[in-house]
GUZAFI-853205 format. One line per field, with one value per residue (C-alpha): x, y, z; residue in three letters. Coordinates in steps of 0.1 Angstrom, whole numbers. Layout:
east = X, ...
north = Y, ...
up = Z, ...
residuo = ALA, ...
//
This chain:
east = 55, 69, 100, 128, 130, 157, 139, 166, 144, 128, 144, 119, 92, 52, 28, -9, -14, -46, -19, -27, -7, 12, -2, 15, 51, 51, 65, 76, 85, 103, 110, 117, 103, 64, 63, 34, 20, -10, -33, -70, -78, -100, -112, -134, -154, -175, -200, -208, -230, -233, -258, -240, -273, -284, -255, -266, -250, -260, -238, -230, -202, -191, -166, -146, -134, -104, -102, -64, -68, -73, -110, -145, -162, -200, -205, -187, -193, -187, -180, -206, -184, -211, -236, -214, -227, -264, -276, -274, -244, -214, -194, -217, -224, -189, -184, -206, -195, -162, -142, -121, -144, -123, -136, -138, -171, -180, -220, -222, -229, -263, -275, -275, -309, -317, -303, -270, -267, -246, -254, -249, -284, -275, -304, -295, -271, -262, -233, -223, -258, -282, -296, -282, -298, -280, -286, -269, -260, -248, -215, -216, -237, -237, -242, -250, -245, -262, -233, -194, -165, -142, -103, -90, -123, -134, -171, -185, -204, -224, -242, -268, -264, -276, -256, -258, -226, -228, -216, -183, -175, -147, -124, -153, -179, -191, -188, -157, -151, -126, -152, -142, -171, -164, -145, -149, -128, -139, -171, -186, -192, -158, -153, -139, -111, -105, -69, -50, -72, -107, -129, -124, -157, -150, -177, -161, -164, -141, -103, -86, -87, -79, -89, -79, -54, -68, -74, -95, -116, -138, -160, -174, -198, -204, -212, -188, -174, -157, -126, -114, -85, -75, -61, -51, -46, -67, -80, -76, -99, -135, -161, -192, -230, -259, -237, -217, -184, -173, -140, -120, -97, -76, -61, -39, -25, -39, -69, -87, -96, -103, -112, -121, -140, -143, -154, -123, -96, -61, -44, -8, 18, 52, 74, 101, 134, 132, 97, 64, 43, 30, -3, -17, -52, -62, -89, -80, -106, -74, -64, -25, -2, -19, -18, 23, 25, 10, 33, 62, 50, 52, 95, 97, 69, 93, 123, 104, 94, 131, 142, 115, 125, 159, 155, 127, 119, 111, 80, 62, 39, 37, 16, 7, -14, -20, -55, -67, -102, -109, -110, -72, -50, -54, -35, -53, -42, -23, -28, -39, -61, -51, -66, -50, -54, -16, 8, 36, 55, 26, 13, 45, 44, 14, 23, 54, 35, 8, 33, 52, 21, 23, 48, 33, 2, -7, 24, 30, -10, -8, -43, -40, -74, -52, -19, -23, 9, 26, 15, 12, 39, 66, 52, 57, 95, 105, 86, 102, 134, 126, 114, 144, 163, 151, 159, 187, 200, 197, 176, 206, 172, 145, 128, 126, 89, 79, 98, 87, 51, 55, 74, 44, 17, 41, 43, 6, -19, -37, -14, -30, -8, 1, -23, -54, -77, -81, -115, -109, -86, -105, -90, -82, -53, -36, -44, -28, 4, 3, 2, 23, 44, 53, 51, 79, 99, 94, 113, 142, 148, 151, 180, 196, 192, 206, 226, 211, 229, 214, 181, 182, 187, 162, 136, 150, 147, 113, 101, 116, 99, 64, 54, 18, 11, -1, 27, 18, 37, 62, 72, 94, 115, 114, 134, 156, 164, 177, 198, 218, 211, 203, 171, 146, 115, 121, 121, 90, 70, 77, 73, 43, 26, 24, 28, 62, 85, 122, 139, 180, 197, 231, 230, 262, 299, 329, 365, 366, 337, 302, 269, 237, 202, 175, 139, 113, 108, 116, 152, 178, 211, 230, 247, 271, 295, 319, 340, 370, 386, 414, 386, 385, 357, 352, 318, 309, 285, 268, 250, 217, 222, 189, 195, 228, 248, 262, 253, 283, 301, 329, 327, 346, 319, 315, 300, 266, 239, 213, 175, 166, 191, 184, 223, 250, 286, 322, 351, 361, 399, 402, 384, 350, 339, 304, 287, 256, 231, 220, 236, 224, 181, 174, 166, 129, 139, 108, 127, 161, 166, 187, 200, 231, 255, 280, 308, 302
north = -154, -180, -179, -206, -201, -212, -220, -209, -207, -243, -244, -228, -247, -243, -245, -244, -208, -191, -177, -143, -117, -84, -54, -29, -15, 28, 46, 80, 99, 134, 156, 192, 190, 177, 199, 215, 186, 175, 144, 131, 101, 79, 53, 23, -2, -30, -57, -76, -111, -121, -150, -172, -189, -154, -139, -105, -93, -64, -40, -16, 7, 38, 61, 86, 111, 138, 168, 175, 204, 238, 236, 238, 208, 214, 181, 146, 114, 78, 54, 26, 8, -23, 1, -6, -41, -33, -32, 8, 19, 39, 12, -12, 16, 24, -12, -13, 19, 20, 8, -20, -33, -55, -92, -96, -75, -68, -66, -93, -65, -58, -95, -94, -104, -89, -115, -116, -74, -58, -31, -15, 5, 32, 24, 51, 76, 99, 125, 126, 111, 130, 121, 138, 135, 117, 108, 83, 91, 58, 49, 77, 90, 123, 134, 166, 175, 190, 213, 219, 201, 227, 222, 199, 183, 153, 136, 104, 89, 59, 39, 10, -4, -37, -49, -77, -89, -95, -125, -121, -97, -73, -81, -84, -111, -142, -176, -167, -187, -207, -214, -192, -185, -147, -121, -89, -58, -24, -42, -14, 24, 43, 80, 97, 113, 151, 170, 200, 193, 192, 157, 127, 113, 95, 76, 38, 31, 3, 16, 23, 34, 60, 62, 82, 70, 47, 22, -4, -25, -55, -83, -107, -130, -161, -197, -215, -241, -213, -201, -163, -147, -111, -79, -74, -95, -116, -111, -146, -175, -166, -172, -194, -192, -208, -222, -188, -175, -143, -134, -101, -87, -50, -35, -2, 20, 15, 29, -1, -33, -68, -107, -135, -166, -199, -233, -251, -230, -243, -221, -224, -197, -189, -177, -153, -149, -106, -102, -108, -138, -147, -163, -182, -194, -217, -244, -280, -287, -274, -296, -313, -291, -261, -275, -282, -246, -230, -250, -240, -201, -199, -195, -176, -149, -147, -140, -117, -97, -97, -80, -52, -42, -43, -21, 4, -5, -23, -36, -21, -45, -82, -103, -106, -129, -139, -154, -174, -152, -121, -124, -119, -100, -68, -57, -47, -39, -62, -86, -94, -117, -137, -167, -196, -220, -208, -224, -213, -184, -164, -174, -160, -128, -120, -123, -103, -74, -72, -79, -51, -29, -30, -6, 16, 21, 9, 24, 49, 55, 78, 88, 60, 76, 107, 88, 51, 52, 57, 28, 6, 17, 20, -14, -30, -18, -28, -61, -69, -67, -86, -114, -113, -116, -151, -164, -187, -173, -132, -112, -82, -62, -72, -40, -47, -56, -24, 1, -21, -14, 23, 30, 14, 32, 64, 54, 43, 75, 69, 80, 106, 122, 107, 135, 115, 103, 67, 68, 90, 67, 67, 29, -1, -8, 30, 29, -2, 7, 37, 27, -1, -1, 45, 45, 18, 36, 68, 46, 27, 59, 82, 61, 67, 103, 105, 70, 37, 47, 78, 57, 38, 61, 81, 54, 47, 87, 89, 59, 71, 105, 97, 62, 64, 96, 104, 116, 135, 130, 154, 141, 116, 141, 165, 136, 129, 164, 163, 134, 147, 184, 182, 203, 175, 199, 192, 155, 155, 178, 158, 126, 130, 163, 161, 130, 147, 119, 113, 109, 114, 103, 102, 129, 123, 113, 125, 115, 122, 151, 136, 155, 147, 153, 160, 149, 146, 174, 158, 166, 141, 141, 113, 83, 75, 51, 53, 27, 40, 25, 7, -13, 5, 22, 49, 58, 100, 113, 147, 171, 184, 218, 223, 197, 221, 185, 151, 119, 98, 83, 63, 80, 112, 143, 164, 203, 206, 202, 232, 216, 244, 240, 209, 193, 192, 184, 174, 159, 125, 115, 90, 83, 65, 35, 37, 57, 46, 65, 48, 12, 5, 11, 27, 60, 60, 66, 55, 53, 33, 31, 65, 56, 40, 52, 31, 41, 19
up = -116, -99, -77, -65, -26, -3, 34, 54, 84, 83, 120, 134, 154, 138, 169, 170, 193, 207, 231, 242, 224, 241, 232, 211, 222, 230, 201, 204, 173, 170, 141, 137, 100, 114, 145, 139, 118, 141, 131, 146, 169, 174, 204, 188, 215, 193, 203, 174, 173, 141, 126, 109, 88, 79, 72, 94, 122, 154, 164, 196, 186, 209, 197, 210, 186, 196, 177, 178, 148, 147, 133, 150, 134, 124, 106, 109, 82, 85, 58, 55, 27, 26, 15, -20, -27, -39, -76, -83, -61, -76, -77, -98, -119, -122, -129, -154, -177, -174, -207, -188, -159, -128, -135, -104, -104, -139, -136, -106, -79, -101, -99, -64, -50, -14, 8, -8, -11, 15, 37, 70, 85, 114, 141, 164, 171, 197, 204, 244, 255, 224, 201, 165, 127, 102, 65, 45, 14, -6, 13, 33, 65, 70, 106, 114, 149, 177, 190, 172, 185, 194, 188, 217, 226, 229, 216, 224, 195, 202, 176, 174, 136, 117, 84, 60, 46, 8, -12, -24, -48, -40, -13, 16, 17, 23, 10, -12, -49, -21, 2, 30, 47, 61, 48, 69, 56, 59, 79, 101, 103, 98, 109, 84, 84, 86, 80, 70, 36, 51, 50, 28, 28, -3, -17, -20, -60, -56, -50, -15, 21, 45, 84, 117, 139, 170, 192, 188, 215, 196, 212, 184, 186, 162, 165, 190, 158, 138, 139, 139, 135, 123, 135, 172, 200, 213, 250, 268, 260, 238, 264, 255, 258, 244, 217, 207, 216, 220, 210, 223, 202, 212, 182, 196, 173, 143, 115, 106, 121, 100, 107, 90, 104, 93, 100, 83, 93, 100, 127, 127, 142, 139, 170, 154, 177, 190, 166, 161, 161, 127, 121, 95, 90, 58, 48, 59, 25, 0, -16, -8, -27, -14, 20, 16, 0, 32, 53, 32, 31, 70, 73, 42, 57, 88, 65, 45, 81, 88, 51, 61, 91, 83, 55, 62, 99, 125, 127, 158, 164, 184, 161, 123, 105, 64, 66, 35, 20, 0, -37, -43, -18, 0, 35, 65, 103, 117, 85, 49, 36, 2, -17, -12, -43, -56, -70, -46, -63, -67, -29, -16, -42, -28, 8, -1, -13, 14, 40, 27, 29, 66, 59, 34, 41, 76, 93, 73, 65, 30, 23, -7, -20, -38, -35, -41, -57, -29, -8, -41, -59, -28, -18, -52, -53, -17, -22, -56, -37, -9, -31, -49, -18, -13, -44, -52, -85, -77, -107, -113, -124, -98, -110, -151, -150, -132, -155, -186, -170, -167, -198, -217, -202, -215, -247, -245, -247, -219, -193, -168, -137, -100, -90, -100, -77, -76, -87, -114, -142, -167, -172, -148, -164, -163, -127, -118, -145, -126, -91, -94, -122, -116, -83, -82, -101, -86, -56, -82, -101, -72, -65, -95, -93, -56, -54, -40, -2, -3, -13, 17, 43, 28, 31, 67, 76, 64, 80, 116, 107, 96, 112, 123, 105, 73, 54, 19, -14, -9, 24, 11, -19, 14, 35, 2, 3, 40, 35, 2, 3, -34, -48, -59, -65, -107, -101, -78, -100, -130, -122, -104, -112, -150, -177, -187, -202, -196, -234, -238, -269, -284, -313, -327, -321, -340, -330, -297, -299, -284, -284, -270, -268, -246, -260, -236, -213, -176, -170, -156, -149, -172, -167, -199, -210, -235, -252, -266, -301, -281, -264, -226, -215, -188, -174, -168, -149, -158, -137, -138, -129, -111, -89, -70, -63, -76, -64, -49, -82, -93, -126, -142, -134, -160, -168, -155, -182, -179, -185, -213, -236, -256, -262, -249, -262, -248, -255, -246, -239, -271, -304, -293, -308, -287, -264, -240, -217, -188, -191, -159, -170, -141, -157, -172, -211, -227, -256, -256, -295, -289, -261, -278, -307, -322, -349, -379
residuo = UNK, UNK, UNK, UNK, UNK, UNK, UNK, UNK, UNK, UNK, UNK, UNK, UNK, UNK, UNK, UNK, UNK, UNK, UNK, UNK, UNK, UNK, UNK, UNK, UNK, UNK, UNK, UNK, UNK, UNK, UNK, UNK, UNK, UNK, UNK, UNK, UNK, UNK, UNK, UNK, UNK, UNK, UNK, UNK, UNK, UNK, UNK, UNK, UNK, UNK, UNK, UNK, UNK, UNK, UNK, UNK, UNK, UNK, UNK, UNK, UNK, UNK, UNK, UNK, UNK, UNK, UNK, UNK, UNK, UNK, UNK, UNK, UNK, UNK, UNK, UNK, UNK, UNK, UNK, UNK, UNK, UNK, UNK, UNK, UNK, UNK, UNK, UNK, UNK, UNK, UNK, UNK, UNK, UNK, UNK, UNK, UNK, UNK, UNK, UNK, UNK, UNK, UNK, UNK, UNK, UNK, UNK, UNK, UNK, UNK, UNK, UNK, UNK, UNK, UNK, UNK, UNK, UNK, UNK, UNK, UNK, UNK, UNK, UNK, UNK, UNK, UNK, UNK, UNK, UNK, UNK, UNK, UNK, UNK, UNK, UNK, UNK, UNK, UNK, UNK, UNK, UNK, UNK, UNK, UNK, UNK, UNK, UNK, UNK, UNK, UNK, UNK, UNK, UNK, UNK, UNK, UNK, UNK, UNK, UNK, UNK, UNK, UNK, UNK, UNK, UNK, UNK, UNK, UNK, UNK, UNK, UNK, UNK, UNK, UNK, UNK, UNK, UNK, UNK, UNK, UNK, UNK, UNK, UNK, UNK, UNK, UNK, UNK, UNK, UNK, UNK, UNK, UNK, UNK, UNK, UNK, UNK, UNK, UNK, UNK, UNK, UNK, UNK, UNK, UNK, UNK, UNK, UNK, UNK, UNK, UNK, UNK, UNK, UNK, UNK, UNK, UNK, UNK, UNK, UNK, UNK, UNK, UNK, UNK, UNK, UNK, UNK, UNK, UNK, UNK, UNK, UNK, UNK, UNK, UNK, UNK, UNK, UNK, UNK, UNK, UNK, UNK, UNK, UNK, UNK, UNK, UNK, UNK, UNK, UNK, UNK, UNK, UNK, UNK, UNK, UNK, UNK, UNK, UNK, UNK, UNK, UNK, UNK, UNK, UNK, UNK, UNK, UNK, UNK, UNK, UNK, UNK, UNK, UNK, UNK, UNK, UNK, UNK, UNK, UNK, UNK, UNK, UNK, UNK, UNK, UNK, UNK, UNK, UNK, UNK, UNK, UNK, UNK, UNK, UNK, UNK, UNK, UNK, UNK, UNK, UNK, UNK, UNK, UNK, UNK, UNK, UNK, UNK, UNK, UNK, UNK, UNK, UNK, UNK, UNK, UNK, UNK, UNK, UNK, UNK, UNK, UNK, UNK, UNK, UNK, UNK, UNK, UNK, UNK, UNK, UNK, UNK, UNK, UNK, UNK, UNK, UNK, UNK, UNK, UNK, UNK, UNK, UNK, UNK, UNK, UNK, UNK, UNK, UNK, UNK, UNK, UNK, UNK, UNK, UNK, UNK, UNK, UNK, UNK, UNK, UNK, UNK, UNK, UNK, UNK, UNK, UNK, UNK, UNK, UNK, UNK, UNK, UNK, UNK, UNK, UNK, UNK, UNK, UNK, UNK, UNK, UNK, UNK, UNK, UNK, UNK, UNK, UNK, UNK, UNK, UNK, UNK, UNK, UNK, UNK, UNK, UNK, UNK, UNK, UNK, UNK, UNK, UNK, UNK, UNK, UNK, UNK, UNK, UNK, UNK, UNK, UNK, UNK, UNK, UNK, UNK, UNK, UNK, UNK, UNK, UNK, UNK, UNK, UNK, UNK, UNK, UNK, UNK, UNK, UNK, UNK, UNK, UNK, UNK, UNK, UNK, UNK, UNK, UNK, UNK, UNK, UNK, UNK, UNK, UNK, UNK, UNK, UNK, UNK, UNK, UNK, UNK, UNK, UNK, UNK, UNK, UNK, UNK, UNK, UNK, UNK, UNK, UNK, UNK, UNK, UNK, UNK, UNK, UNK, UNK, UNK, UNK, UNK, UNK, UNK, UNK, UNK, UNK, UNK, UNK, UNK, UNK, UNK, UNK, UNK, UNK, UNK, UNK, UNK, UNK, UNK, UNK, UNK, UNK, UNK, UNK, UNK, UNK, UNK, UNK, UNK, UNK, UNK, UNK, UNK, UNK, UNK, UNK, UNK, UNK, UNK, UNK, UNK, UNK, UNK, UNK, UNK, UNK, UNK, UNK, UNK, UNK, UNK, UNK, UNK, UNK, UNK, UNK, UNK, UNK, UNK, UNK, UNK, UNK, UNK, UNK, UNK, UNK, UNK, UNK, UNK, UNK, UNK, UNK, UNK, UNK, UNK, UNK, UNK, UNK, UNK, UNK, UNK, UNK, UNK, UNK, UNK, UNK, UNK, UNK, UNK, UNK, UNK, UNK, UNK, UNK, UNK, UNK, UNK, UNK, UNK, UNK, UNK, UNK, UNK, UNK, UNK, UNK, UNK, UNK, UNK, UNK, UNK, UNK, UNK, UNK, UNK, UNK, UNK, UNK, UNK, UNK, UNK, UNK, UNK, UNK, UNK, UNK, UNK, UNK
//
């Protein structure tokens, strides 16, 4: 879609910058509600030197792991994500048999020929000085180690490995359909991570991330004539040898670490007063109106980082950078990388919702494996207002598209719970209705249940709560729940836990008498509206019982409605000419045709 954006910030000054950036400010968090919530960390120090003409690159990676939980730990796994890229793997398999296949990928990953596969071989590995056996298993090394990390230890892992990146495919690669020459997302061995749920060595089949909490320390070398740029900051001035340069970057606080390197990149940066520095890196090859659209993107990002922060959080770190590459967009630490031939509502769309993912999913790091809908779905709402922000003539429903997504996907057949994993839609397209289109609503409608204020605060709260955690679904009803006092359990379980569907109507109206109905099973309390015969209208607001409160409201409260009985019937004041549920649309009715009842 395209959008009609007012630069309000075109005052601020564009500069070239290879400027050495301040690390990450301290963050402290308290709350009663996670004290005995504990997470793992993790210390990552990199040498890379990567061949440019072959593609292939060496690594050195030492690792310090910290076992903050309870558990002895007999075993420990590392994601090898490039292992993905090879004619055979789950995901070209996967690709290949499900009904709906991503184009993106379709059956390209089992064309590949050898040097154009990806892959990442583990040389050597040793735990505090010894050498330990390992097997990889697809995606996946298995380590089995020589003695147990005991709770409160620490383990240094070192690691020689070589890797091949692939041709472009799914969001890593090289040589993009843009021409951007390296992509390099989810790039070397990751530790898994371990929690209160055990391991999730996921095998990557093509959906999303998780990772442990750390620091990261990365010296990349590559030909002296590209340009880099990607998470952290950069370490004073790459030094050069025999025609390479070797960049240092120091990523703190964070569970992943990207960059992208090309010889065409544009470098620009953006200075915002009392935040970050925001970096952008595109081809000088695009063509004009892609050129200008990059330019123009560059104040709008900054008052996009500005509606963020003011409404979920600050954003705690000094620098962030959209980098032209990938095969769509997708966020990362510290940055995101997007195509960048875009007519200009969809380049800033895109920017909007991966910037917004700084938020959820690499602040507040959900394991987006079991609960993409949480960092797709709360990223989709918050964006959709942001974007809507900027524009000149305000959308009164900036949310439409998102509940038409989701009440179609109910009404379609092929609906399957929040619960699923990511892997495990049996479509494409219920995932991504599911993801993006429920998990927005789960957001907009939660706002209707407890008020838009009590919205707000409650997305504030649970920022402030869980920032660089790895909050669980019910972490955020929890926070709601703290804010109003209500009992949101019903709504939770519901929406999220089964395929349930919300469907009120109006059963019948005489004189002054109006019943209604409930349909579907998911309870709601109602918003109604009814016109009277002498042409005023007064809005009521009924209860749900189970829920032990009422929202703040303008409107006449009325008797609690008790979920198991199926209608429910009062009086009005005057004779009613009409009667409407919901005329705002912010409750998920999947069907509206009985939503209204008018006297003939």
């Amino acid at each position: 879609m395209r959008y009609f954006i007012i630069n309000l910030f075109s005052i601020l000054i564009l500069t070239s910058c290879g400027a050495t950036e301040k690390p990450i400010k301290a963050v402290t968090t308290t709350n009663t509600s996670t004290s005995s919530y504990w997470q793992q960390h993790v210390d990552y120090a990199m040498e890379i030197d990567m061949n440019v003409n072959t593609y292939q690159y060496k690594g050195k990676q030492k690792l310090v792991y910290t076992n903050n939980s309870p558990d002895v730990l007999n075993r420990v796994y590392y994601h090898l994500f490039f292992n993905a890229f090879q004619p055979g793997s789950e995901m070209d398999v996967r690709s290949r048999t499900i009904a709906d296949p991503d184009r993106r990928v379709g059956d390209r990953i089992s064309k590949l020929k050898p040097n154009e596969i990806g892959y990442i071989k583990v040389n050597s590995l040793q735990q505090n000085g010894t050498s330990i056996s390992y097997e990889t298993v697809g995606t996946v090394l298995e380590v089995q180690l020589n003695a147990p990390i005991q709770p409160g230890e620490k383990v240094t892992f070192e690691m020689d490995f070589d890797a091949q990146v692939p041709v472009q495919v799914r969001r890593s690669g090289r040589n993009s359909s843009e021409g951007v020459a390296l992509s390099m997302s989810q790039w070397y061995p990751k530790l898994a991570e371990y929690d209160d749920e055990g391991w999730h060595a996921d095998p990557y089949i093509g959906r999303e991330f998780h990772g442990v909490w750390g620091d990261f320390d990365v010296k990349l070398t590559i030909d002296e004539d590209y340009i880099v740029g990607g998470s952290g900051y950069r370490q004073g001035e790459p030094t050069v040898k025999s025609g390479k340069k070797t960049h240092h970057f120091i990523a703190p606080k964070v569970h992943d670490f990207t960059w992208a390197a090309d010889l065409d990149y544009i470098h620009d940066s953006l200075k915002m007063p009392n935040g970050p520095t925001l970096h952008f890196y595109y081809k000088s090859t695009l063509a004009q109106k892609y050129l200008d659209n990059w330019k123009k993107l560059q104040a709008d990002t900054a008052l996009l980082m500005t509606f963020f922060s003011e409404n979920i959080g600050d954003y705690p770190y000094d620098q962030y950078s959209v980098i032209q590459g990938g095969d769509g967009g997708m966020e990362y630490a510290m940055s995101t990388l997007i195509t960048g031939e875009r007519e200009y509502g969809s380049l800033l769309g895109v920017t909007a919702h991966e910037l917004a993912h700084k938020w959820f999913q690499f602040i507040l790091a959900t394991n987006e494996s079991k609960h993409e809908w949480m960092d797709e779905g709360f990223t989709t709402y918050i964006s959709n207002l942001a974007i809507n922000s900027l524009r000149e003539n305000k959308n009164p429903k900036p949310l439409a598209s998102a509940y038409k997504g989701y009440i179609a996907l109910a009404n379609s057949g092929v609906e399957q719970p929040l619960t699923t994993h990511s892997d495990r839609y049996a479509l494409n397209r219920a995932y991504g209705a599911a993801a993006y289109s429920k998990g927005a609503v789960f957001l907009a409608q939660l706002g209707y249940v407890i008020g838009d204020d009590n919205l707000d605060k409650t997305i504030k709260k649970y920022y402030q709560d869980f920032k660089f955690k790895h909050p669980k679904p019910f972490d955020i009803i929890r926070t709601a729940e703290r804010i109003t006092d209500f009992e949101l359990d019903w709504y939770f379980i519901d929406f999220t836990q089964t395929t349930n569907t919300i469907d009120y109507g109006v059963k019948a109206v005489e004189g002054q008498t109006i019943t209604l109905e409930r349909i579907g099973l998911m309870p709601m309390p109602i918003d109604l509206t009814v016109t009277y015969t002498d042409g005023t209208t007064e809005d009521f607001y009924i209860p749900l019982q189970m829920m032990r409160g009422e929202k703040p409201t303008s409107a006449t409260i009325i008797n609690d409605w008790a979920w198991a009985i199926p209608t429910y019937t009062f009086d009005a004041k005057k004779a009613v000419k009409s009667v409407e549920i919901d005329n705002s649309q912010m409750m998920a009715d999947v069907d509206r045709n009985n939503n209204v009842f008018t006297i003939k």
